[in-house]
C-alpha positions in Angstrom: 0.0 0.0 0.0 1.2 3.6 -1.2 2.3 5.7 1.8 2.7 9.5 1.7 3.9 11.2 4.7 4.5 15.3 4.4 4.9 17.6 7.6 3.1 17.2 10.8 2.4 21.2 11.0 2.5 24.1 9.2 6.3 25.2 7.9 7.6 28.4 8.5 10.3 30.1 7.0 11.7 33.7 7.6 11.0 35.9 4.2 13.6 35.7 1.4 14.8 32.5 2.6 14.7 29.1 0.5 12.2 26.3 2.2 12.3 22.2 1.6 9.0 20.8 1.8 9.2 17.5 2.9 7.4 14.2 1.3 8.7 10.9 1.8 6.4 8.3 -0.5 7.0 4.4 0.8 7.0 2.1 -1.0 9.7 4.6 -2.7 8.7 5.2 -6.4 9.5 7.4 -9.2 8.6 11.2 -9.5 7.1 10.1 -13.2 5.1 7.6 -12.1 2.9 9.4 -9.6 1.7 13.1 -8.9 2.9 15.6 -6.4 0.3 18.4 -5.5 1.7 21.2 -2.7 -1.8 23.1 -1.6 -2.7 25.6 1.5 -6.5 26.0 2.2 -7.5 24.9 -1.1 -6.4 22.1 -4.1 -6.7 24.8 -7.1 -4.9 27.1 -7.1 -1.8 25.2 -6.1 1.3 26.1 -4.6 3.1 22.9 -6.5 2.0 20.2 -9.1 4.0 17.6 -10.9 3.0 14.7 -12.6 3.5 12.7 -15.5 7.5 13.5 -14.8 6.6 17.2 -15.5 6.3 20.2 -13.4 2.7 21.8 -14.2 2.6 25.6 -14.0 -0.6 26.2 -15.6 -2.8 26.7 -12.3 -0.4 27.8 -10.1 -0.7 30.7 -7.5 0.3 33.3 -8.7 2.6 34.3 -5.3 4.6 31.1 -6.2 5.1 31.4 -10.3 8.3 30.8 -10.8 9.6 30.3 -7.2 8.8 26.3 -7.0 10.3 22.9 -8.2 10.2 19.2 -7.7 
């Protein structure tokens, strides 16, 4: 059975700096087999998407255009 595990809280970061956010997937598989969606509050817009071994931009907040990558 697929496992996904990401922080247990909300991740802070001081502004300006670089942030990691973490996802571990057990059993481990490849980024271009499976999708990777980063949200707050809501699924669309997102703060991250990948899938298909692509980033997807296309519906991303606009606050993180530019500033995200798998």
């Amino acid at each position: 059975q697929l496992q996904v595990a990401g922080p247990s809280g909300p991740v802070s970061v001081a502004l300006g700096e670089d942030v990691v956010l973490p996802c571990h997937v057990s059993p481990a598989q490849s980024p271009g087999d499976t999708e990777v969606t980063w949200f707050r509050e809501h699924f669309s817009p997102f703060v991250h998407r990948h899938r298909g071994g692509q980033d997807l931009y296309g519906e991303q907040m606009l606050h993180y255009q530019g500033r995200t990558k798998l």
